[in-house]
C-alpha positions as CSV (number, residue, x, y, z in Angstrom):
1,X,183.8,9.8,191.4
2,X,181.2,11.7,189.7
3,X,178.0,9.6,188.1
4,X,178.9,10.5,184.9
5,X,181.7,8.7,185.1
6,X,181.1,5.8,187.2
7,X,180.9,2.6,185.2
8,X,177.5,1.0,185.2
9,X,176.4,-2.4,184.3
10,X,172.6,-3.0,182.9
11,X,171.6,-6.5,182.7
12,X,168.2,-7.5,180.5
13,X,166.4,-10.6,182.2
14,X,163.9,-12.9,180.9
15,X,161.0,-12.7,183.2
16,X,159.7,-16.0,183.1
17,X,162.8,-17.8,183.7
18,X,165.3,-14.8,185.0
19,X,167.5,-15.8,182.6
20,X,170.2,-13.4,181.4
21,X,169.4,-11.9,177.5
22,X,172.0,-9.0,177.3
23,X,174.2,-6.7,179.8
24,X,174.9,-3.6,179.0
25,X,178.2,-1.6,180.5
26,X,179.2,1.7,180.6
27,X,179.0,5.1,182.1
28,X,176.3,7.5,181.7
29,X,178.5,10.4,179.9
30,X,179.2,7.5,177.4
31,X,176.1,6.5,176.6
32,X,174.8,10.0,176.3
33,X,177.5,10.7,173.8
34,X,176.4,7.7,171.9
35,X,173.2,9.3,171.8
36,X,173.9,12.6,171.2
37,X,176.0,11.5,167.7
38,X,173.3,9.0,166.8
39,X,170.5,12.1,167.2
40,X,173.4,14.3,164.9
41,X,173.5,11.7,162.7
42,X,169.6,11.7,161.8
43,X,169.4,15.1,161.7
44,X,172.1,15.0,158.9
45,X,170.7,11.9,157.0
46,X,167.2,14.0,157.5
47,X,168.5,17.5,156.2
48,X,170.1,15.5,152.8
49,X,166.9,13.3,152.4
50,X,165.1,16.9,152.3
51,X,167.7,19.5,150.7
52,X,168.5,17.0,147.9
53,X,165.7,15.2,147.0
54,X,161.9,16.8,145.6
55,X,160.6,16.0,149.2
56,X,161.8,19.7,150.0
57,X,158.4,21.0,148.0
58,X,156.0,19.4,150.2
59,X,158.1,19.3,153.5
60,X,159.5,22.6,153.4
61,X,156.9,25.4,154.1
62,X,157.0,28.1,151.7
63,X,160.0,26.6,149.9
64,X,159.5,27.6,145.6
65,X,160.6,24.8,143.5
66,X,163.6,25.8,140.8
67,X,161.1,25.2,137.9
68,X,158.7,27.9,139.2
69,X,161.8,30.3,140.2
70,X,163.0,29.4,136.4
71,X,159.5,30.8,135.4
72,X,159.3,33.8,137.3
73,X,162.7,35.0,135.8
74,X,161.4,33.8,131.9
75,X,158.2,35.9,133.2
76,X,160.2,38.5,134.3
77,X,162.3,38.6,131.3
78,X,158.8,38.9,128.9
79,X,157.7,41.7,131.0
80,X,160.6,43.8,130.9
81,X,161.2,43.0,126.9
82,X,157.6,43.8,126.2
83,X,157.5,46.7,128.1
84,X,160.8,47.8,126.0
85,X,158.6,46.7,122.8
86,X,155.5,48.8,124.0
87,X,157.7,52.4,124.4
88,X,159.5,52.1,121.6
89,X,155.8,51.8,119.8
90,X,154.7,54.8,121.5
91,X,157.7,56.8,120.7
92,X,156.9,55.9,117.2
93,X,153.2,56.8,117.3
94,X,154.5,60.1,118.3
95,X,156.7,60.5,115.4
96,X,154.1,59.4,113.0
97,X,151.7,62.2,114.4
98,X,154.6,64.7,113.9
99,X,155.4,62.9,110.5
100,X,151.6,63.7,109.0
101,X,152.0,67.5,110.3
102,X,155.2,67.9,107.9
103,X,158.0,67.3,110.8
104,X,161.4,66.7,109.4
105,X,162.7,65.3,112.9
106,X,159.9,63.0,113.1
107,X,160.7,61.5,109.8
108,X,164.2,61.0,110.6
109,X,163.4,59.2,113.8
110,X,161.0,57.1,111.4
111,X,163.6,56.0,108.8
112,X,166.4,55.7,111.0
113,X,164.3,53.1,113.8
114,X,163.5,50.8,111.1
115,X,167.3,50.6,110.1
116,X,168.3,49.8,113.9
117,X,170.1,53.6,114.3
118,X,168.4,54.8,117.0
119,X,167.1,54.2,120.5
120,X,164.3,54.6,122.6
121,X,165.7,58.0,124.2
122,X,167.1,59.6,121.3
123,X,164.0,61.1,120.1
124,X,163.7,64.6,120.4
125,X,159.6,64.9,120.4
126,X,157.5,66.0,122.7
127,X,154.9,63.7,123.0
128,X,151.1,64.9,121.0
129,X,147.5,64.6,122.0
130,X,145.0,64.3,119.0
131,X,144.5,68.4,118.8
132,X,148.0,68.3,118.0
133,X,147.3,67.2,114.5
134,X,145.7,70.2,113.8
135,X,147.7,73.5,112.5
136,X,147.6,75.8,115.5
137,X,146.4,79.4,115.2
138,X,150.6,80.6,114.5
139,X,150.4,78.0,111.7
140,X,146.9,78.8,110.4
141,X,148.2,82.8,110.4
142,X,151.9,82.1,108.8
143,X,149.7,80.1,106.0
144,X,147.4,82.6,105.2
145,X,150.3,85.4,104.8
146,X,152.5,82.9,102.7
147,X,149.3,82.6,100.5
148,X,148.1,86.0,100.4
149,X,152.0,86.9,99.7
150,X,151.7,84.1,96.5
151,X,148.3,84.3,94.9
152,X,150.0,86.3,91.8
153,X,152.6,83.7,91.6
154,X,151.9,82.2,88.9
155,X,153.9,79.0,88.7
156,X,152.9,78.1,92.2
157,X,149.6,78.4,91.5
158,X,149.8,76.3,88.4
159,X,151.7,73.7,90.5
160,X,148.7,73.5,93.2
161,X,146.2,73.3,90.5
162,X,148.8,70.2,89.1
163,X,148.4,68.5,92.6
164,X,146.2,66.5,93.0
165,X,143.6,66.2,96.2
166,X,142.2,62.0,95.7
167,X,144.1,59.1,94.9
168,X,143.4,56.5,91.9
169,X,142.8,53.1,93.1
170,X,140.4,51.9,96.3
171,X,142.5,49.8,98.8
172,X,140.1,46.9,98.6
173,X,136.6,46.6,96.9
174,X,134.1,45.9,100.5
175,X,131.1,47.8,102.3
176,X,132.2,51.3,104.4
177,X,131.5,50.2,108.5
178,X,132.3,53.1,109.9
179,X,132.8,56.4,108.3
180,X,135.2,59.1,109.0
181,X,134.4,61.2,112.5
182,X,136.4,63.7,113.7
183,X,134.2,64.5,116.8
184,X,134.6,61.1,118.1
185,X,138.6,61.2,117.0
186,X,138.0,58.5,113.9
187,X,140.3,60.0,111.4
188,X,139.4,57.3,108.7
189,X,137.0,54.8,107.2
190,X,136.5,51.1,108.0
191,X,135.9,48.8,105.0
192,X,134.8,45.2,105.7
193,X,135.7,42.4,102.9
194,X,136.1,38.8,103.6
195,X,139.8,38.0,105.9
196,X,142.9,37.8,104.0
197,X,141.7,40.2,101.0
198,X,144.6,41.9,99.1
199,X,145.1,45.4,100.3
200,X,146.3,48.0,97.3
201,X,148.1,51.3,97.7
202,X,145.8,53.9,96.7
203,X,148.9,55.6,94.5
204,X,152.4,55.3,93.9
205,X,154.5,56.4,97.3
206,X,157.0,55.3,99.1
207,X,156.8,53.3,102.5
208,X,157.2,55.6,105.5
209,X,156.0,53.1,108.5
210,X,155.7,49.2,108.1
211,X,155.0,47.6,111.7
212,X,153.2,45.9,113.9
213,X,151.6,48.5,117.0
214,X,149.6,47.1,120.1
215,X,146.6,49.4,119.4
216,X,146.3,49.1,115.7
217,X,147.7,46.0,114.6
218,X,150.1,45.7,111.6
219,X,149.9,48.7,110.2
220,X,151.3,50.5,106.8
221,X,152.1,53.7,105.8
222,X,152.8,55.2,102.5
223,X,153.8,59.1,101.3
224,X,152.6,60.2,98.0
225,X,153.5,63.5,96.0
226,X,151.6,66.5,97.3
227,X,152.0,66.5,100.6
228,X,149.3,63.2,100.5
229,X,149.9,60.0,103.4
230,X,147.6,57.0,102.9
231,X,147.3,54.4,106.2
232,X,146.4,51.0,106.5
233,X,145.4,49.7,109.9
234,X,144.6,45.8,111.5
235,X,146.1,43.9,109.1
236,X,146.8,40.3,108.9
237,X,149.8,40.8,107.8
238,X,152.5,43.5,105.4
239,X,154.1,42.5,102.3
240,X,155.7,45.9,101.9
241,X,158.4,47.1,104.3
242,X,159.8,50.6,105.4
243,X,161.3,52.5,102.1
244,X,160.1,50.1,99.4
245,X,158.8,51.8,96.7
246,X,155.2,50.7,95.7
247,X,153.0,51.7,92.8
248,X,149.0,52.6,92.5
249,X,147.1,48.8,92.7
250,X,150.2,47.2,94.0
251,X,149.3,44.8,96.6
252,X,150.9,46.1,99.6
253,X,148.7,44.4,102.6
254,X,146.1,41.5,104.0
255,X,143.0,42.4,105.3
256,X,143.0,40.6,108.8
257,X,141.7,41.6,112.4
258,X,145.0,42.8,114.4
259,X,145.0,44.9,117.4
260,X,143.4,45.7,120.5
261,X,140.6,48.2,118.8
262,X,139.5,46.5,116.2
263,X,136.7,44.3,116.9
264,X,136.2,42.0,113.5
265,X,138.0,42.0,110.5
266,X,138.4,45.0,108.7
267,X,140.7,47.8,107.2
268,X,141.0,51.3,108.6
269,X,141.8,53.4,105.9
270,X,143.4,57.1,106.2
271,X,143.9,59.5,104.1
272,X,145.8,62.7,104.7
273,X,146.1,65.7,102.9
274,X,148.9,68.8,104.0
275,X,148.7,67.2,107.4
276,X,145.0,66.9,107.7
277,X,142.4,64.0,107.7
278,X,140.3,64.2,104.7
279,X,137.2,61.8,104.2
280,X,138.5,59.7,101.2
281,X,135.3,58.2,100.0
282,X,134.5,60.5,97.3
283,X,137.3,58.4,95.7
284,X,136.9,54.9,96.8
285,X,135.3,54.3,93.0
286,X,133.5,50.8,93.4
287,X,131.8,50.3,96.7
288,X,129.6,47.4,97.4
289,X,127.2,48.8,99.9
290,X,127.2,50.6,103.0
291,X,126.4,49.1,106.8
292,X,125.7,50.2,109.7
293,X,128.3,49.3,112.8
């Protein structure tokens, strides 16, 4: 008969008196069976202590508790809506450079984003670098043949001499920063007043862009008669949106400090005229002084 399955007796003795304590019987193969589901059976009580209990985070190398995976996806989920947030805002940057140079398209794409209508790959723009906001030498030559073709139109030229170049009301009453430098690519003025001064639209206009961008802050934009755009940059906060009609001296911003390049609170002020930046202190009226940056 093999040893595994010869029957064994295994008698415990008290060594002082050689009394018998316990006897154990069996065969080997039994005993190791015993043993072998007794070792299962920790392994299994160990696996559920672990697995289903937070012991698994500090037993379990390189195990990622559900709160942090919960984060990562929340993170994740930021991310990818932010990134969405960021290309829309460049898309519309691009329009509003095409909007200032007289593009029809561009102002479309304007009007219709703030309604919801269109997405982020349904403009048809090419994207612009600053010299783009300049009339190109095809431009500069059609213009000069329009106008030589015109001068001895009459009514035209009574209608040019009717438009006017300036605006009638300062956005805010504060001292000039910064002044406007095309060199450097500073297409406006700063003016510095104290945080949460009313802004005022230069003119009457309508609203073409009311948002927030990461560069600039919240940020306005208003078209007046004559081919004229006024812009207001970092501020704390609109109270006109896209389309509202506003009038000259109607509050239409708050100073504030919004945006990654602005550096303390002030307003950025720009003011276009036929698609060019035109330094628009010769008709900022009261100014209380002038500092240095």
């Amino acid at each position: 008969m093999s040893r595994w399955k010869h029957r064994l007796r295994v008698t415990v003795f008290d060594e002082s008196s050689y009394s018998e304590i316990r006897v154990f019987r069996g065969s080997p193969r039994k005993w190791a069976t015993w043993l072998g589901l007794a070792s299962l059976t920790l392994v299994a009580l160990t696996y559920l202590v672990v697995a289903q209990t937070p012991l698994r985070e500090w037993v379990v190398p390189g195990y990622v508790a559900e709160s942090t995976r919960a984060e990562i996806r929340e993170a994740r989920a930021a991310t990818d809506s932010m990134a969405r947030v960021l290309a829309q805002q460049e898309l519309s940057l691009w329009a509003l450079r095409q909007a200032l140079v007289g593009d029809s398209a561009a102002l479309g794409f304007l009007q219709n984003a703030s309604e919801g209508r269109v997405g982020f790959d349904s403009l048809g723009i090419a994207a612009m670098d600053s010299a783009a906001l300049f009339p190109g030498t095809g431009e500069e030559a059609l213009r000069h043949t329009v106008e030589h073709a015109d001068r001895f139109a009459l009514q035209r030229r009574n209608l040019a001499r009717a438009t006017p170049t300036g605006f009638s009301y300062s956005p805010l009453v504060g001292g000039v920063s910064d002044e406007l430098d095309l060199g450097a690519g500073h297409l406006g003025i700063d003016l510095v007043a104290p945080e949460g001064t009313a802004i005022q639209s230069v003119d009457d206009g309508s609203v073409l862009f009311s948002s927030y961008t990461i560069e600039t802050g919240y940020t306005l934009v208003i078209q007046h008669r004559g081919d004229r755009v006024s812009i207001y940059k970092h501020c704390a906060s609109l109270l006109k949106r896209q389309g509202d009609l506003v009038a000259g001296g109607e509050a239409i911003a708050l100073m504030g400090n919004t945006g990654e390049l602005s550096s303390g609170p002030h307003l950025h002020f720009e003011w276009w005229v036929k698609g060019q930046p035109v330094d628009p202190k010769p008709w900022l009226g009261r100014v209380v002084s002038e500092e240095g940056l």
